[in-house]
N, C-alpha and C positions, 0 to 999 in steps of 0.2 A: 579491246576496251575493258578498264576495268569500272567497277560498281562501288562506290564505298556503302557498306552492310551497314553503318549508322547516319547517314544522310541520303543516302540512294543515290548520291552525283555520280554522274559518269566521267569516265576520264581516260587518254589517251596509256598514260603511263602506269605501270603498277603500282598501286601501292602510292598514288601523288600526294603530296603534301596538301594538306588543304584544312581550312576550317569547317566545322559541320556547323551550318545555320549561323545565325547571326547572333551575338552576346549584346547583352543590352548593358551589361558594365566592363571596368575593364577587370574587377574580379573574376569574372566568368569565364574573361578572356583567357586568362593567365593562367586559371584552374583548368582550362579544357589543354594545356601543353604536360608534356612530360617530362620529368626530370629537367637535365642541365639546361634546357630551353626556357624551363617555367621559373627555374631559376635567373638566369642571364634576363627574361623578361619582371623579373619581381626589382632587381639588382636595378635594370636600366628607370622602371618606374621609380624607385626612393633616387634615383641620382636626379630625376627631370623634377620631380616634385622639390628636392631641395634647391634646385638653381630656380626652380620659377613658384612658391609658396602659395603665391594667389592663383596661380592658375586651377580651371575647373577641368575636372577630367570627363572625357564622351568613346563614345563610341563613331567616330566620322570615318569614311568608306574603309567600315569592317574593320576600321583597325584601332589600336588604343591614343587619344591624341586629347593632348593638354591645349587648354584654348584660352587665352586671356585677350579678349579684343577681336582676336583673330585665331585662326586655328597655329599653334606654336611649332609645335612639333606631333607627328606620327611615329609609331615604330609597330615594328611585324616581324613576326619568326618566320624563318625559311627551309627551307632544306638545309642548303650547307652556311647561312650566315643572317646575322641579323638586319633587318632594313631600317635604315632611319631615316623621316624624312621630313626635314625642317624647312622644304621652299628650295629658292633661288639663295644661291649661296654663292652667286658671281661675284658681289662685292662685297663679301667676307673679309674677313682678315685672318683666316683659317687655312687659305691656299697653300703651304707649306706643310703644316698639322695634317691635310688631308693626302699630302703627294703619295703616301704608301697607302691609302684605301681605293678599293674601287669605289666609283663614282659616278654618276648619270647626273642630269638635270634634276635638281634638287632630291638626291636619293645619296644615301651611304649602305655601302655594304660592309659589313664586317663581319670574319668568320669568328666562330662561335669564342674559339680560343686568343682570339687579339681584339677583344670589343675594347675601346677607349674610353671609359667611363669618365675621363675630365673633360677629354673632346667631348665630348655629349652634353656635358656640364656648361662647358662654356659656350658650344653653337647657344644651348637652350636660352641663357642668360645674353647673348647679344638675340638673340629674337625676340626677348620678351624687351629691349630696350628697343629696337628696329620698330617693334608695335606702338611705345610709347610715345617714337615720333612722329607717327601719324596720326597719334593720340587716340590710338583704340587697346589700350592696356585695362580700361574701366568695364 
């Protein structure tokens, strides 16, 4: 087991990735990463705020997430790739765009070096249209 010396969690692996405690902005968030991470996470926020302008930024499960109506999109640092996560992304029009990412049920992963910052742009902007037809964009 090891101990993180600035949060006290314990944890199976050396050395685990992990946040210490909880940020209450996504300033915080993004300040507590290092280097190319804090970067790639600063990068991925001005691309989600220019495809969705109205949307308000929170802090929803731990992680940074734009929310207009509804919660829009998520994203998270990792070990080896960034997590992005927009929902259910079954009837997308992105199936193609994603064929070379790894993928789970509404989750993207991308390693640090291939993030798609237009993909990102454009899941963001069809979910913030996907909210406004259920008319929770307000």
């Amino acid at each position: 087991m090891w101990k993180c010396e600035t949060c006290g969690r314990s944890f199976r692996a050396e050395h685990q990735h992990h946040f210490c405690g909880g940020a209450e902005s996504i300033d915080r968030y993004i300040e507590a990463r290092d280097g190319s991470v804090r970067a790639a996470l600063i990068r991925v926020r001005e691309v989600i705020r220019a495809a969705a302008p109205e949307a308000k930024e929170k802090i929803s499960w731990q992680m940074p997430t734009f929310w207009q109506g509804e919660n829009l999109i998520h994203f998270a640092p990792h070990k080896n790739h960034l997590g992005i996560y927009p929902g259910d992304l079954t009837d997308s029009p992105f199936a193609e765009r994603l064929s070379g990412c790894q993928t789970a049920k509404g989750t993207i992963r991308f390693p640090y070096d291939k993030i798609d910052y237009d993909l990102i742009a454009d899941i963001v902007k069809w979910r913030v249209g996907a909210a406004a037809k259920k008319g929770k964009t307000k």
